[in-house]
N, CA and C atoms as an extended XYZ file, in Angstrom:
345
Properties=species:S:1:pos:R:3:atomname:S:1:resname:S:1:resid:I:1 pbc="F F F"
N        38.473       24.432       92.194 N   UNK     1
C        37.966       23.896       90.945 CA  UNK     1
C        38.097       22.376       90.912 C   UNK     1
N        39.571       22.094       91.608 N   UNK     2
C        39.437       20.242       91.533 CA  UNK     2
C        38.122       19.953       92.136 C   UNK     2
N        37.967       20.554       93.375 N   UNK     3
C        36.294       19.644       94.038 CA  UNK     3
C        35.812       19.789       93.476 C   UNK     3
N        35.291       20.760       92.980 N   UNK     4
C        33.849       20.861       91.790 CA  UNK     4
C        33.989       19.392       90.958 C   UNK     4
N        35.109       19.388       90.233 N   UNK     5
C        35.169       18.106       88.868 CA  UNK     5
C        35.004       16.718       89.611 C   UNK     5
N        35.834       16.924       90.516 N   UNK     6
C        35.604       15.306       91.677 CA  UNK     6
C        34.064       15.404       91.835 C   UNK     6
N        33.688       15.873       92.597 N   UNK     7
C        32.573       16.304       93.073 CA  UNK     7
C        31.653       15.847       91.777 C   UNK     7
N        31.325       16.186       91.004 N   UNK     8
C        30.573       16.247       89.325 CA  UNK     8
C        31.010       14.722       89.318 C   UNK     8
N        32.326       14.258       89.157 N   UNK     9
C        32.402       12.906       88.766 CA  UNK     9
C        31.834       11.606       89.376 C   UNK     9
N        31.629       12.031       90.832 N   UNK    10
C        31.644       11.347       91.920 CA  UNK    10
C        29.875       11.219       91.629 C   UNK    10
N        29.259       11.972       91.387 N   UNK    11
C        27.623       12.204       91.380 CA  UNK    11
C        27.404       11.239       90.061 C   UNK    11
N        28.259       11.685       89.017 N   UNK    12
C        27.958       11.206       87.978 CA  UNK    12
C        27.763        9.351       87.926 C   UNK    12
N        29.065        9.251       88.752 N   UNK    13
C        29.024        7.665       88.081 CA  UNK    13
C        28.233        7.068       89.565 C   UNK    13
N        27.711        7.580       90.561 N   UNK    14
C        27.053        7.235       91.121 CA  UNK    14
C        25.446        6.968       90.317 C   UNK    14
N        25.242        7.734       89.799 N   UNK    15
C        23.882        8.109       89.346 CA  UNK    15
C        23.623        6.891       88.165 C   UNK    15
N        24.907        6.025       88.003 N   UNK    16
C        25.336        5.101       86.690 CA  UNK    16
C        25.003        3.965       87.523 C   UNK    16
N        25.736        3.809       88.720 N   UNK    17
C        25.413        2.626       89.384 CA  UNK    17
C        24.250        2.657       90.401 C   UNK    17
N        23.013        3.065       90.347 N   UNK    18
C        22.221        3.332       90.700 CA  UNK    18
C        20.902        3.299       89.609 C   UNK    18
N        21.687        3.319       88.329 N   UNK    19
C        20.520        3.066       87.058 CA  UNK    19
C        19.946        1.891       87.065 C   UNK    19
N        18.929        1.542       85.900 N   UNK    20
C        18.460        0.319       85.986 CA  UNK    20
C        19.308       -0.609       84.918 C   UNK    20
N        18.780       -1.895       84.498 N   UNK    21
C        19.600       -2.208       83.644 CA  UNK    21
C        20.278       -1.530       82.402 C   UNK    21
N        21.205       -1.999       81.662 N   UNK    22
C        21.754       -1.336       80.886 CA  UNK    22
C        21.558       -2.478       79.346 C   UNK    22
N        21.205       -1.196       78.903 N   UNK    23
C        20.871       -2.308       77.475 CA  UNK    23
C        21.485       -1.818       76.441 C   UNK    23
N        21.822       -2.925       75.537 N   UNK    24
C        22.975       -2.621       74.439 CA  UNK    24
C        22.503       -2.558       72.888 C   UNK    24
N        22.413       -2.312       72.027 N   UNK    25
C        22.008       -2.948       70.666 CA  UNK    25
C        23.748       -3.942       69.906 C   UNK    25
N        23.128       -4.508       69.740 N   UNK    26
C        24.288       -5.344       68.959 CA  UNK    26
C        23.786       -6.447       67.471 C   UNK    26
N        24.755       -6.914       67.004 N   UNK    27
C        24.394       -8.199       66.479 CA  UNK    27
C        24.363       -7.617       64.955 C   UNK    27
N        23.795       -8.036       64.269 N   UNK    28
C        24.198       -8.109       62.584 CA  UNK    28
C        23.158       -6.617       61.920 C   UNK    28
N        23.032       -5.643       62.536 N   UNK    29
C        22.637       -4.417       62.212 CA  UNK    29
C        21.391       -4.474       61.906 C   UNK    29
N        20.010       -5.375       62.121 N   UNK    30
C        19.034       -4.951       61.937 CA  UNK    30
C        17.851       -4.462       63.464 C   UNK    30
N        19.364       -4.543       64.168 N   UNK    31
C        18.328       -3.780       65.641 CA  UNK    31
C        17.504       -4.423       66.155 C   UNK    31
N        17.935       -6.107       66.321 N   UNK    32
C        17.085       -7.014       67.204 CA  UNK    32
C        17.643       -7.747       67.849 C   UNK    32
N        19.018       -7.545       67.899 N   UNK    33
C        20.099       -8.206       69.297 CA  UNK    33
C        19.983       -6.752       69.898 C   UNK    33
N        19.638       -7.702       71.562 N   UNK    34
C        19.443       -6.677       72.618 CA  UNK    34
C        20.409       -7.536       73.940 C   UNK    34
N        21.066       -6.581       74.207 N   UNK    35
C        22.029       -7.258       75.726 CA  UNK    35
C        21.733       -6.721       76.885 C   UNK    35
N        21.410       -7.292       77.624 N   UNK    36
C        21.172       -6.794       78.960 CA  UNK    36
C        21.904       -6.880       80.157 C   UNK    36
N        22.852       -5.811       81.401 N   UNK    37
C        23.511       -6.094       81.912 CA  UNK    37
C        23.064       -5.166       83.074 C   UNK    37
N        22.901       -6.265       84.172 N   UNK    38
C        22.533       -5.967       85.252 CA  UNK    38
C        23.010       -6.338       86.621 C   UNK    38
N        22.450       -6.256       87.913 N   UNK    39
C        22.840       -6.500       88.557 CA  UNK    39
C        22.543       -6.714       89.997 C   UNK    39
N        22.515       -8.131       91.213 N   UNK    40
C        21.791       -7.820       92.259 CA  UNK    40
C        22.208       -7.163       93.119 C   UNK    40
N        21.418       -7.252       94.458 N   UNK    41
C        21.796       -6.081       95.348 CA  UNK    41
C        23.157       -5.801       95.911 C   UNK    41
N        23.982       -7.293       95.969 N   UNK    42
C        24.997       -7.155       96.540 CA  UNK    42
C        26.552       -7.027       95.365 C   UNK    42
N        26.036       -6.660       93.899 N   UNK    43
C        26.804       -6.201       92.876 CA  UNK    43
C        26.913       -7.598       91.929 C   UNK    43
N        26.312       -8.612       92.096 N   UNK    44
C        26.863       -9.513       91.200 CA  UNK    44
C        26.378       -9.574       89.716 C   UNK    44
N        27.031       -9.275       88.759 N   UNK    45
C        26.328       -9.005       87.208 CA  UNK    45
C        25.511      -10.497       87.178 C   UNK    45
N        24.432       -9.995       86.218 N   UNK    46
C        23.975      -11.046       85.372 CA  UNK    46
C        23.298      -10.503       84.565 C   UNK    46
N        22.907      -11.480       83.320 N   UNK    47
C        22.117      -10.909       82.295 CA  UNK    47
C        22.854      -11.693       81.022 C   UNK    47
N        22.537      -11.354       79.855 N   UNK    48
C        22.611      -11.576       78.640 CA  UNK    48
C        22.129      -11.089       76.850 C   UNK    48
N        22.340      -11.707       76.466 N   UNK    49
C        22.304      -10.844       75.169 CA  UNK    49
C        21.021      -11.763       74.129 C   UNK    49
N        20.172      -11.442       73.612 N   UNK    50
C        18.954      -12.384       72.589 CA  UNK    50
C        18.539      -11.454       71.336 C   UNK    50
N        17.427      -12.613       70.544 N   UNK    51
C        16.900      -11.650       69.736 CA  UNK    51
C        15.523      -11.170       69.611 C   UNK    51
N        15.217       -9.961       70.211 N   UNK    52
C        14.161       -9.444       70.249 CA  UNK    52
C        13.039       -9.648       69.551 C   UNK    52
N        13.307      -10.000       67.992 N   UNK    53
C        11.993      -10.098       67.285 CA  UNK    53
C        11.921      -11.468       66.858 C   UNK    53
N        12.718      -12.446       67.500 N   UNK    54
C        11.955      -13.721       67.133 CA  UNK    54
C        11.250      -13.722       68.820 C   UNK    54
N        12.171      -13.427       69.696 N   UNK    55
C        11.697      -13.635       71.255 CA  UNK    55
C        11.802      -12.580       72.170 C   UNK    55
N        10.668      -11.906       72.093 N   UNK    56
C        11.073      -10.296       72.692 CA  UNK    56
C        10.737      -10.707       74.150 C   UNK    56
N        10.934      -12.078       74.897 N   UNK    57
C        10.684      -12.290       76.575 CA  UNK    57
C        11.984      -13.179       76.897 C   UNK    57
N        12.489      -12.984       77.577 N   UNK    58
C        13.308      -13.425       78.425 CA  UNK    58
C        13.962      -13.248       79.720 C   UNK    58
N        13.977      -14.456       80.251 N   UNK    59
C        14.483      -14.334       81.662 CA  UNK    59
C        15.520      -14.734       82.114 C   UNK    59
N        16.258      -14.585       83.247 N   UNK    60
C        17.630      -14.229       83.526 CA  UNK    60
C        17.512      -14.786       84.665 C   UNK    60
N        18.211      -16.112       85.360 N   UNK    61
C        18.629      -16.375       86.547 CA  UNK    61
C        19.298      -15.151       87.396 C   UNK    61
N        18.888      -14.593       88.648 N   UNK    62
C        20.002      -13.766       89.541 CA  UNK    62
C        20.832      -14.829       89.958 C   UNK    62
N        22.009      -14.310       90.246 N   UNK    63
C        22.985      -14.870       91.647 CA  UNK    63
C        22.765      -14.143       92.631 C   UNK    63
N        22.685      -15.612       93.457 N   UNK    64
C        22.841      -15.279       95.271 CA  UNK    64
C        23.908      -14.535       95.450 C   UNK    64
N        24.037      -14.147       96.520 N   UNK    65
C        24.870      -13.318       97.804 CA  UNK    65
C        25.587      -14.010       98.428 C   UNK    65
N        25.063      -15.106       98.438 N   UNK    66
C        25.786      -16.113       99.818 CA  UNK    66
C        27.216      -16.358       99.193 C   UNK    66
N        27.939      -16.071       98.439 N   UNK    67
C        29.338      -15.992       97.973 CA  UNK    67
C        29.680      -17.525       97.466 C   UNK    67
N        28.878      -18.177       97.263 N   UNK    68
C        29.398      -19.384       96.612 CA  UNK    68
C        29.222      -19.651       95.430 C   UNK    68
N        28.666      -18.777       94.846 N   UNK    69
C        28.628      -18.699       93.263 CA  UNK    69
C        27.809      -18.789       92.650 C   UNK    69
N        26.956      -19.612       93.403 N   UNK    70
C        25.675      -20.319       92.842 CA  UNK    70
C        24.060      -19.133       92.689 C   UNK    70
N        23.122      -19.381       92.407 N   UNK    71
C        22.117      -18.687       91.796 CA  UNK    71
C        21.296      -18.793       93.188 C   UNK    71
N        20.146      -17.711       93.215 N   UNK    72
C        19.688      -17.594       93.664 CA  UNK    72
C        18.195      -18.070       93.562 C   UNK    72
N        16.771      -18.344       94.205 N   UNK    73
C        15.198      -18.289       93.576 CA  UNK    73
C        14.712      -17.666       92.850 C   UNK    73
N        15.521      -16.233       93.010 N   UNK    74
C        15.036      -14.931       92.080 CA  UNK    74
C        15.336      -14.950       90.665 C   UNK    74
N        14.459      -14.839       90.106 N   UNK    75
C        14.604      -14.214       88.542 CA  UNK    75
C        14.414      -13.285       88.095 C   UNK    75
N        15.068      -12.214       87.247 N   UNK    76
C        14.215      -11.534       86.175 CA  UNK    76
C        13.639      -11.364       85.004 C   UNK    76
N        12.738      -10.660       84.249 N   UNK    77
C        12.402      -11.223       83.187 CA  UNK    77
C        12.532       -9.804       82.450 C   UNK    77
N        12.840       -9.789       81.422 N   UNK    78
C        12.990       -8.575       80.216 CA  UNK    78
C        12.169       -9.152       79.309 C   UNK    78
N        11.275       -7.982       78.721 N   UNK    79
C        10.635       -7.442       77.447 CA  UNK    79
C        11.100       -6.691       76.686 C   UNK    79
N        11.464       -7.155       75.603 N   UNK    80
C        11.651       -5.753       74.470 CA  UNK    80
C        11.257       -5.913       73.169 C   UNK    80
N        10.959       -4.935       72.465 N   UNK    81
C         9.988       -4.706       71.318 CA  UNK    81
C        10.821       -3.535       70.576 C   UNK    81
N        10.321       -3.810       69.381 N   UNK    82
C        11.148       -3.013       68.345 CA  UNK    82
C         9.504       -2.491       67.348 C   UNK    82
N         9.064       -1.019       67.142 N   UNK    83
C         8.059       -1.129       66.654 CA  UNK    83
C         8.497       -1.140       65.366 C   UNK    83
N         6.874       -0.554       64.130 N   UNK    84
C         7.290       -0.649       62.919 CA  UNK    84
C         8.175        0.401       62.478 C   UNK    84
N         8.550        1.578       63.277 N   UNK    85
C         9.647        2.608       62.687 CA  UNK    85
C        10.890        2.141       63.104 C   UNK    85
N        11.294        0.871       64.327 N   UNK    86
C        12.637        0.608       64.341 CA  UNK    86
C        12.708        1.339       65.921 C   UNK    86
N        11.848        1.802       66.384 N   UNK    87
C        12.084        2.107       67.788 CA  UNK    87
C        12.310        0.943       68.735 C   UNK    87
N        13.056        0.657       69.604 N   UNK    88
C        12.681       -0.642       70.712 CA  UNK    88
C        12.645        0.048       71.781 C   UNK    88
N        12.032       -0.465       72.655 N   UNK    89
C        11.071       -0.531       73.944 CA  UNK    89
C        11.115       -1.604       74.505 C   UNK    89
N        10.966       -1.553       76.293 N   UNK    90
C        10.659       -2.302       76.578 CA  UNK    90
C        11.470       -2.214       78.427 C   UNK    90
N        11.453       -3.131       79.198 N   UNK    91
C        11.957       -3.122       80.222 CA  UNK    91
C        12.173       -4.351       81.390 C   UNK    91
N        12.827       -4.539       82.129 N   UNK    92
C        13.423       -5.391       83.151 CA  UNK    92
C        12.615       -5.133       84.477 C   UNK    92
N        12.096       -6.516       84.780 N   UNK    93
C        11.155       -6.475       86.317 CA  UNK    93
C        11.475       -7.508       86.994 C   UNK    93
N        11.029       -7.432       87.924 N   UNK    94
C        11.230       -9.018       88.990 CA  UNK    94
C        10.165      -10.017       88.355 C   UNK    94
N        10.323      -11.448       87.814 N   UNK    95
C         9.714      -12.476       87.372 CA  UNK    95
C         8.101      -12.336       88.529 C   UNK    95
N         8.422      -12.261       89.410 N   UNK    96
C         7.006      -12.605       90.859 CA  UNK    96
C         6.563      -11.448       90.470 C   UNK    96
N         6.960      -10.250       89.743 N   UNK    97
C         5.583       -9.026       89.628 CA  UNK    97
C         6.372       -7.813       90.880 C   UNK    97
N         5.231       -6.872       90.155 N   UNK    98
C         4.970       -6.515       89.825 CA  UNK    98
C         5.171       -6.145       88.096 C   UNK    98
N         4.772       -6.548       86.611 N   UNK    99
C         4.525       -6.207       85.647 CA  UNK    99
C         4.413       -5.116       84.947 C   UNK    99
N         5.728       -4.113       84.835 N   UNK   100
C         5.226       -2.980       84.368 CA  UNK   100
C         4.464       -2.812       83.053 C   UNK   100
N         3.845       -1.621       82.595 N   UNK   101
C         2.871       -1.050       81.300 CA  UNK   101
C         4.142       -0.875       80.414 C   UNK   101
N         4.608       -1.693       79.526 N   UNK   102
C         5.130       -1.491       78.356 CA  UNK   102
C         4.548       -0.859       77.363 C   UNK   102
N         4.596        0.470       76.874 N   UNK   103
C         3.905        0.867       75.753 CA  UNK   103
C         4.829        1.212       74.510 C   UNK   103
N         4.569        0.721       73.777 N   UNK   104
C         4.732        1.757       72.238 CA  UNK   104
C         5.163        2.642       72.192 C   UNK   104
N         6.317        3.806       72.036 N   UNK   105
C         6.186        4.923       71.896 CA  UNK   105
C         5.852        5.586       70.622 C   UNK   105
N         5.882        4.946       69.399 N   UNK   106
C         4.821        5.119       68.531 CA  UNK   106
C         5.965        5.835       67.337 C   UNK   106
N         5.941        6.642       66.329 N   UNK   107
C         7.284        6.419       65.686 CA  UNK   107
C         7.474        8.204       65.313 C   UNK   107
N         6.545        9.045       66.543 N   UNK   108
C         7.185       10.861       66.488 CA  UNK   108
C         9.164       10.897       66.273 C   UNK   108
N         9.026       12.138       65.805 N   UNK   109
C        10.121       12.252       66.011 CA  UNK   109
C        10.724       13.035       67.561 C   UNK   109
N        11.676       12.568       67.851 N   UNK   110
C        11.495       13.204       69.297 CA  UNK   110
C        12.115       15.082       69.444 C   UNK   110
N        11.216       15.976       69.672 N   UNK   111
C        11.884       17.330       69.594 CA  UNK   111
C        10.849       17.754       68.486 C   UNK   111
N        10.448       17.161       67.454 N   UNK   112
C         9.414       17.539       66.766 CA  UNK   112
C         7.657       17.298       67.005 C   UNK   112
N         7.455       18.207       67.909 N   UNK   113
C         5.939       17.940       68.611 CA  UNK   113
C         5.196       18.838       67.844 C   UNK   113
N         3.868       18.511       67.387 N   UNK   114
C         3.050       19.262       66.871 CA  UNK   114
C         1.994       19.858       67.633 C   UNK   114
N         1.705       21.061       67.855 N   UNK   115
C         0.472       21.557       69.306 CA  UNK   115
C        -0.070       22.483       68.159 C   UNK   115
């Protein structure tokens, strides 16, 4: 039974550091501070925290690898959007593109589908 739980735990928080960025809600409760915490290939965090509905674009210097502390050419850039029901949306790409389709998810309730 211990392997099983190791085993389960071990998948789990793999599957965590293997996600994409991680985004937070914060800030004075109307759900437009958004934090973003990420990370490059060789583990070094970066990212930060803004406010979505005055500036739903922002971009994020990476850090280099080369262990001296300093930043790298690469950037990323985050989108996020808050629609009119209070949903936010949105996502983290490489600045050079590819551009993902940000859409709306529009303001269903989720689990309540009508067919």
């Amino acid at each position: 039974m211990f392997c099983l739980k190791s085993l389960l735990l071990t998948a789990s928080l793999l599957g965590l550091s293997l996600a994409g960025p991680l985004d937070k809600r914060q800030g004075n409760g109307d759900g437009c501070t958004i934090c973003i915490d990420n990370a490059n290939e060789c583990g070094r965090m970066y990212g930060g925290c803004w406010d979505i509905c005055t500036t739903p674009q922002q971009t994020f210097s990476i850090p280099s690898c080369d262990g001296d502390g300093g930043l790298s050419d690469k950037t990323s850039t985050c989108e996020y959007y808050k629609n009119d029901c209070g949903k936010v949306f949105g996502a983290c790409y490489p600045s050079e593109g590819p551009i993902p389709m940000i859409a709306d998810p529009g303001c269903a309730e989720e689990g309540n589908v009508n067919r």
